[in-house]
N, C-alpha and C positions, 0 to 999 in steps of 0.2 A: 315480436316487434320491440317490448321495452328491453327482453336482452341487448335487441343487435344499437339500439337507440346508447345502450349503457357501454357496451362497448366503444361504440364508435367513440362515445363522450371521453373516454380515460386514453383512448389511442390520441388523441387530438388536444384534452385539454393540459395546463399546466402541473406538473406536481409540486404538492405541495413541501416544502422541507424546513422541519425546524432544524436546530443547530444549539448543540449543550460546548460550552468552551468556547474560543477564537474573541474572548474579549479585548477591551485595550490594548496594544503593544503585541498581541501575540500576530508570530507570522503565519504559521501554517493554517488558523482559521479562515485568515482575507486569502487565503491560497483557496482552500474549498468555495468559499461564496463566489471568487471569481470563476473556477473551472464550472460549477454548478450552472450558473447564468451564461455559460459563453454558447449554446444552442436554444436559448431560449425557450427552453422547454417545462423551467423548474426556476420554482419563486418561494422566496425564504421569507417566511410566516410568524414564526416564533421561532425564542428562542431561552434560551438561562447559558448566558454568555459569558458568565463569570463567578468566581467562588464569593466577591463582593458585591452583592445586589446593586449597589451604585452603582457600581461599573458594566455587571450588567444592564440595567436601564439605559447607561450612557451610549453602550455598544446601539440598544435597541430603536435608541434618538438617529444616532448614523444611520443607521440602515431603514430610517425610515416606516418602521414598523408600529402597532398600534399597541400601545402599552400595555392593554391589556392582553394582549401575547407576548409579553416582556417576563418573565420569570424570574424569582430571587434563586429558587433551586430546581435543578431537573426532578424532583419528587413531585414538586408543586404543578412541574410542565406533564410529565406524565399525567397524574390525575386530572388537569381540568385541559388537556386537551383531548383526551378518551371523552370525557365529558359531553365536550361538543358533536355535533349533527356531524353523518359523514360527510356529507357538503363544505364543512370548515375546517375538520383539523387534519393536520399534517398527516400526509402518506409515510412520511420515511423522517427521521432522524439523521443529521451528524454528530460523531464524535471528535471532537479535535481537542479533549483536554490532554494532560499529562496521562501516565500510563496508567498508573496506580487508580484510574477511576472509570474505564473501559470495562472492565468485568460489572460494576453494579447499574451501572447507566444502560450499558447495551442490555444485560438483563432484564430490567425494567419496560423497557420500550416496547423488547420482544415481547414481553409477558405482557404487554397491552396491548398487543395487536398489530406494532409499527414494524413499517421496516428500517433495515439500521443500516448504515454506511459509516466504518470507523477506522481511525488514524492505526500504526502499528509503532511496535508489536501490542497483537490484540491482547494479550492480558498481562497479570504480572507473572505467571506460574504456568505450568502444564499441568496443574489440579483444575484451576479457572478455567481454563483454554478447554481440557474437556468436557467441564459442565457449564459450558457456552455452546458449543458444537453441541450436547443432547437439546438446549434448550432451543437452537434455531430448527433443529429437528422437529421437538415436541409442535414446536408455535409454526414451522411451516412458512416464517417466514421469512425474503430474503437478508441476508446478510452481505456487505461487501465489504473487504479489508483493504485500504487506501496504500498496496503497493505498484504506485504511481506508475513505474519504470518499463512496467508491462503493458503501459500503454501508449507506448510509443508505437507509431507504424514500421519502425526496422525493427524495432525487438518484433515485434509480429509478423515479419518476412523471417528472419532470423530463425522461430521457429515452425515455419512453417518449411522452408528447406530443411530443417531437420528430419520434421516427420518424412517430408517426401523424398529421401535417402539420400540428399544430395553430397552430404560428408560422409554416407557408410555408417559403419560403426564409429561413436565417439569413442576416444582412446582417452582423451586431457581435458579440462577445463581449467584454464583459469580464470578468478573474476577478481577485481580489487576495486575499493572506493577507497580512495585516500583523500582527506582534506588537514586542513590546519587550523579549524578556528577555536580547539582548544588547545593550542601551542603552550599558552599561559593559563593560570589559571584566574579568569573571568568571570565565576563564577564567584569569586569572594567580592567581589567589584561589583555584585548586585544585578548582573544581567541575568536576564528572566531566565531564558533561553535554558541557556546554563548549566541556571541553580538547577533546575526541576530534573536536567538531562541525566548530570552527575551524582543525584541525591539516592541511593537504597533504596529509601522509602517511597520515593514518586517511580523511577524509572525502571524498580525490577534488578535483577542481578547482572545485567549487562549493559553496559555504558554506550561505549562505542559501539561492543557489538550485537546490543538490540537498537539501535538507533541506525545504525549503517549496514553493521554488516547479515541483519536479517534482509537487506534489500539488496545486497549478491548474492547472499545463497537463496534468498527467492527469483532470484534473475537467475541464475543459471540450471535452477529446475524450470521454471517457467518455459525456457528455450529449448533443454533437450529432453525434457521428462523423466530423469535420472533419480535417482533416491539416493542418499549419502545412506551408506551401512555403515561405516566407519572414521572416526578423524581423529586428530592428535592437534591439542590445541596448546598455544603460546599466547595469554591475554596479557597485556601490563599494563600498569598505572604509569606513565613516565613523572606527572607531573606530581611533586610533590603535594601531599596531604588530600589527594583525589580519593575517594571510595571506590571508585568505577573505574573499569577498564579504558585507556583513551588508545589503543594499540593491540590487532587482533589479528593474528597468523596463524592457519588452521591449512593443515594436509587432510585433504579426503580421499576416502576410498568411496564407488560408487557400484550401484546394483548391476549394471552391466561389468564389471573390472575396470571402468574408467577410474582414472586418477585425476586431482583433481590439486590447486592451492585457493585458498582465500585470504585475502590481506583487505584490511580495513584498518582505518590509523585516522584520528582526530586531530593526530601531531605532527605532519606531514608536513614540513615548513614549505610554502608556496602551491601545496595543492587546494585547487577551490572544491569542487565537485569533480572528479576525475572518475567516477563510477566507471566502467569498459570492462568488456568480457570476450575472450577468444576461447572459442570451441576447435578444437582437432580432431577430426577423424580420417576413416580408411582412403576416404576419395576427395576429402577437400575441409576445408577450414573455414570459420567465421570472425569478423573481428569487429565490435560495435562501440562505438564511445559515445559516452554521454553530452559529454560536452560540445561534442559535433554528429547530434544525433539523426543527421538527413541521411545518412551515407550508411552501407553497411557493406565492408570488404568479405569476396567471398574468394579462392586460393585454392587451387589445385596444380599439383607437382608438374614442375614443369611448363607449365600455362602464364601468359600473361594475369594477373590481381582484375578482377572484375568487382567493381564498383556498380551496387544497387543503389537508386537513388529516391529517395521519397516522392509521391504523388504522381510515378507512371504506370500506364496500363499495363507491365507486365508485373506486376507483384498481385499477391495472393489477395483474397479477399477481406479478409482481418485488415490487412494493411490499409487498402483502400477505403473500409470503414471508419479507418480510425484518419481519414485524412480530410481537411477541411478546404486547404486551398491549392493550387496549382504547382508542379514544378518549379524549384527555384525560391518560391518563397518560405522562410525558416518556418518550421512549425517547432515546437519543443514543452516545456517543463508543461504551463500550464494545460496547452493540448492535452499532455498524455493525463495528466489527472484528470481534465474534463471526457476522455473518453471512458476512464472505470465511470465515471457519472453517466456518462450515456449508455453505455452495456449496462449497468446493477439497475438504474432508474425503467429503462427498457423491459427488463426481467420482470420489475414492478408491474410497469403498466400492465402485460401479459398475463402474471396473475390474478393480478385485477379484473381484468378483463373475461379469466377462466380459459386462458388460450394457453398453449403451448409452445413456453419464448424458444427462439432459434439458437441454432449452437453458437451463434456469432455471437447474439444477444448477452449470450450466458460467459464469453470470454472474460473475464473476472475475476478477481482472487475475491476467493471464499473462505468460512470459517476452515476449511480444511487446512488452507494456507497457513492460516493466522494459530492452528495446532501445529503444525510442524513447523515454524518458525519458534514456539517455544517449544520445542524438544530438541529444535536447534541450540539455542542459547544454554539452556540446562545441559545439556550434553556438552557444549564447548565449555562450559562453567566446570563441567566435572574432571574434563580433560584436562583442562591447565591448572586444577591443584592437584590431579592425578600423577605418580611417577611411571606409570602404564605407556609403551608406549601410542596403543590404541583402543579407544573407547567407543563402543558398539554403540548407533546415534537410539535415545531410546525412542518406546515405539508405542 
């Protein structure tokens, strides 16, 4: 009776989520608080929201929170929220600082018991990356890595026709995110954003293409389940006195013999978020765009262009999960980040609970993801000082 009493309790009640980073000025923090709250399911508790205590406090003033769940450092939030009674302190963690601090924070968490939800790419290195993936192992608990894009309901039609044969065999991919908002360099000019994107030491060996273009090549595995064995990378700095890559062209070769491009480009004059990705195969084609994410084009030779459309009763189940309101009405950016919060938060409750989440539940990017996107980046890093003209993706 107090088992099924304790379950019923975590199926039903709120979880708890603190949040390390997303202080003042930063975007992508107010991004998680919002998807986190948009099914009312989960309420943010604590936090260490910034590397200046003040500013953390200030954040914790906003958001309404009780100061003494306010933290100067996530050290401090670790220990004295382990501390407390499992009635008060936080189920799960976010991480939404810069990259450079993903490996010791999510560490910590896990090695205290929490589960973690964190921004990408998950670490600075593929040493990190895989002694993060033994440690969510050891600790059993979950882990989710915030590639947003996957939570769209067409990208989960998208592959969901894939698996059920409806292109045949894939032959092509191509995927590309072009924007422009490092055209100039903005970054001497003091914007946050920026500094930390383009810096070595905060962001890792990839600029552009750990910022962007880990979020195509996690988009077009995600969709057809393909493994890149091979690519030949072209990174540049265009803009003078940049460290980081702001421009990234990469030919793949893929475990099936599909072929494959990726373009990612920070300096794309007039592109905003232009993310889009077109699959080819034997018996029909995909074609999905970010920017007008309701729609998802499907293409067979010969045949009139059939348009799937967000929020009807013939798409898959994933899709329909992942959809809030009716036909017609736009769903986008923030949905899809709130639905990895419902699938990884879900997973929670279930373990919590001692039950066995659902395969829907578990649709997710995992620390698995979050390794091979950095074998991604190191492997495109090695390719474009490489004179080879192919570099085997490492593994």
């Amino acid at each position: 009776m107090i088992e099924g009493s304790k379950t019923e309790s975590i199926m039903n009640r709120k979880l708890r989520m603190g949040m390390v980073g997303g202080g003042p000025g930063a975007f992508i923090g107010e991004v998680h608080r919002k998807a986190a709250r948009m099914d009312g399911m989960i309420e943010l508790v604590a936090g260490a929201f910034d590397i200046d205590p003040q500013k953390s406090r200030e954040m914790g003033h906003q958001q309404n929170l009780n100061p003494d769940r306010v933290y100067d450092t996530f050290q401090d939030m670790v220990e004295k929220e382990k501390a407390l009674s499992e009635n008060e302190r936080i189920d799960f963690v976010s991480i939404t600082t810069p990259n450079n601090w993903h490996f010791p924070i999510a560490k910590a968490f896990l090695e205290a018991g929490f589960h973690v939800i964190c921004e990408k790419p998950m670490t600075m290195d593929v040493k990190e990356a895989r002694a993060l993936k033994e440690i969510v192992k050891k600790t059993g608990r979950v882990f989710s890595l915030q590639h947003n894009y996957t939570g769209y309901p067409m990208v989960k039609q998208a592959r969901d026709m894939v698996k059920n044969g409806m292109l045949g065999k894939v032959q092509k991919i191509v995927v590309e995110y072009p924007q422009d908002w490092l055209l100039t360099r903005i970054e001497a000019t003091g914007q946050m954003q920026a500094a930390w994107r383009t810096d070595p030491k905060q962001a890792g060996a990839g600029g552009c293409l750990g910022d962007i273009g880990t979020h195509a090549e996690n988009l077009a595995h995600y969709i057809t389940g393909l493994e890149i064995e091979e690519l030949c990378a072209d990174l540049t700095s265009f803009v003078e006195g940049r460290p980081l890559d702001d421009d990234v062209n990469i030919l793949l070769h893929y475990n099936n013999g599909a072929r494959g491009v990726l373009h990612s480009s920070q300096i794309s004059t007039g592109q905003e978020n232009n993310l889009n990705i077109r699959v080819w195969g034997t018996e029909g084609a995909l074609q999905w765009f970010q920017e007008n994410p309701n729609y998802l084009y499907y293409f067979q030779q010969g045949k009139p262009v059939q348009i799937y459309r967000r929020g009807n009763d013939y798409l898959c189940d994933a899709a329909k999960r992942a959809t809030r309101i009716p036909p017609g009405h736009p769903e986008a950016f923030l949905e899809a980040f709130s639905n990895i919060y419902k699938n990884a938060t879900d997973t929670m409750r279930a373990k919590i609970a001692g039950k066995e989440p659902s395969e829907l539940e578990l649709d997710f990017p995992t620390v698995d993801d979050g390794l091979e996107g950095m074998l991604f980046i190191e492997t495109a890093v090695a390719s474009s000082k490489s004179d080879k003209k192919w570099t085997k993706m490492l593994k």
